[in-house]
C-alpha positions in Angstrom: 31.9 131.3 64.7 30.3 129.2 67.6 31.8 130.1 71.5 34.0 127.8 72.6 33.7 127.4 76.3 36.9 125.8 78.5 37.1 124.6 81.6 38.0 126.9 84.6 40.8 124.9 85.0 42.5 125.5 81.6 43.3 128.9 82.9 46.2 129.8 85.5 46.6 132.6 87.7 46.7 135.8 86.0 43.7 134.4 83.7 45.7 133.3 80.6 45.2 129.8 79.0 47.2 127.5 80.2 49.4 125.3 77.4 48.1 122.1 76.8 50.7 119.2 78.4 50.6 118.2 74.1 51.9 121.2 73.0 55.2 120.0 75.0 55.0 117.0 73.6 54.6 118.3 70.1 57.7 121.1 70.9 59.6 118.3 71.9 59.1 116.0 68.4 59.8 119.3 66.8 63.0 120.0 68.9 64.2 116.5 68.7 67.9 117.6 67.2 68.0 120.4 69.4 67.2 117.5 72.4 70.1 115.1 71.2 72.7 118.0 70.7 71.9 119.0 74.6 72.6 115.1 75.4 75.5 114.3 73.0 76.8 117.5 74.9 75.9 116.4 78.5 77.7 112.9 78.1 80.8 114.4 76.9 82.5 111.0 76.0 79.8 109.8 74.3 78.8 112.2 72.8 80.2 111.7 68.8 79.0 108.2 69.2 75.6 109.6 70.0 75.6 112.2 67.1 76.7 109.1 64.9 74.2 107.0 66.1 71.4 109.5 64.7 73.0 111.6 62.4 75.5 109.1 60.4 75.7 112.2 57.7 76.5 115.5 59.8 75.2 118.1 56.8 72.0 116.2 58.0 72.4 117.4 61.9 73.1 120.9 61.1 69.9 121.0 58.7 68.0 119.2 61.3 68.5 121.9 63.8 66.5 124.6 61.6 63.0 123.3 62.0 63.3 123.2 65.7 63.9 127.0 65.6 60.7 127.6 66.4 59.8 125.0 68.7 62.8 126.2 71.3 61.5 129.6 70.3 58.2 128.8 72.2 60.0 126.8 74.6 61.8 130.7 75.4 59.0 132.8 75.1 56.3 130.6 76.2 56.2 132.0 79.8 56.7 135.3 79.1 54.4 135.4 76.3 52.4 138.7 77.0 54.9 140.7 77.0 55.1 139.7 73.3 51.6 139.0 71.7 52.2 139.5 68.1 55.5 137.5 67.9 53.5 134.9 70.1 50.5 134.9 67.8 53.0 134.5 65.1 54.6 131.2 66.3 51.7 129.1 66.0 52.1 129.8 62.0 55.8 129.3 62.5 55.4 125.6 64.2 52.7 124.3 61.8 55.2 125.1 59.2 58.4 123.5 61.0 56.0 120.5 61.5 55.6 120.3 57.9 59.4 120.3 57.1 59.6 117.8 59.4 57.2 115.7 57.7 58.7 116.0 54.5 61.9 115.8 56.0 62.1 111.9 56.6 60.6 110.8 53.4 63.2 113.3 52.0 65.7 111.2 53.5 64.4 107.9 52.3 64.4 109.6 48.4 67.9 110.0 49.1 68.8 106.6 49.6 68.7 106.6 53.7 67.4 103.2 54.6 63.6 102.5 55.6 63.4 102.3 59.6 60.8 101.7 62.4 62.4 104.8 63.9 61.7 106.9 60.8 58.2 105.4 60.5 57.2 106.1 63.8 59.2 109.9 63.1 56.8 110.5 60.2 53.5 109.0 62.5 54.4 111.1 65.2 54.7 114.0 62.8 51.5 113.5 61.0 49.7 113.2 64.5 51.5 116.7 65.8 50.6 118.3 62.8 47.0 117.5 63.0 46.6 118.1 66.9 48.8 121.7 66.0 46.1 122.5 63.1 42.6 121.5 64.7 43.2 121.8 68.9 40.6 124.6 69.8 42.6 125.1 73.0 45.7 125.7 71.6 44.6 127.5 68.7 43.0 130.0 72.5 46.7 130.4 73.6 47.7 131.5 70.5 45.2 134.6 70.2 46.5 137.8 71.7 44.6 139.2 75.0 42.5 142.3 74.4 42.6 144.6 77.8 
């Protein structure tokens, strides 16, 4: 395997690598339920009519808030992520496969009679893009390796 060399400034502090500003990005797309539930539950009135908006069938919320598991999983842990190295080594494997649920998950939907959108198009780009970028970034692939001392 060839050295990968980064930039001084990829690293913080204490020496770690820093996250890439993407990988919030791509936790984000992944926690998109988890995002909406958070609003629908900040604007109290409107919140139903929010949930509606999205989620017309509400077996489809509940199921939508599995795959961002992981991505609000490394949202929690994502500071603190020494103290855990083998669970934090494991969630890279854990949100490449939540970002392939979620890529199957809106051509699912389609199968099952859910009308064709521009919002679930640009779901299922976004997806494919975030799946890619989890699968071949060198830099995040860096974060995800456990520090030897």
């Amino acid at each position: 395997m060839k050295s990968i060399e980064f930039h001084p400034g990829d690293y913080d502090s204490q020496g770690r690598m820093r996250l890439p500003l993407l990988f919030w990005c791509v936790l984000l797309l992944q926690a998109r339920t988890w995002v909406l539930f958070v609003l629908a539950g900040a604007s109290r009135d409107q919140g139903n009519t929010l949930l509606n908006l999205f989620y017309p069938d509400h077996d489809n919320f509940w199921l939508g808030l599995l795959p961002g598991v992981p991505a609000v999983l490394a949202f929690l842990l994502s500071g603190r992520r020494h103290l855990w190295p083998r669970l934090w080594s494991a969630l890279r494997s854990l949100l490449i496969a939540a970002q392939l649920i979620l890529l199957a998950w809106q051509p699912w939907l389609w199968l099952q009679g859910e009308p064709l959108s521009g919002i679930g198009i640009t779901l299922v780009i976004a997806d494919i893009v975030a799946l890619l970028w989890l699968v071949t970034n060198p830099r995040l692939r860096a974060c995800f390796i456990p520090e030897k001392d």
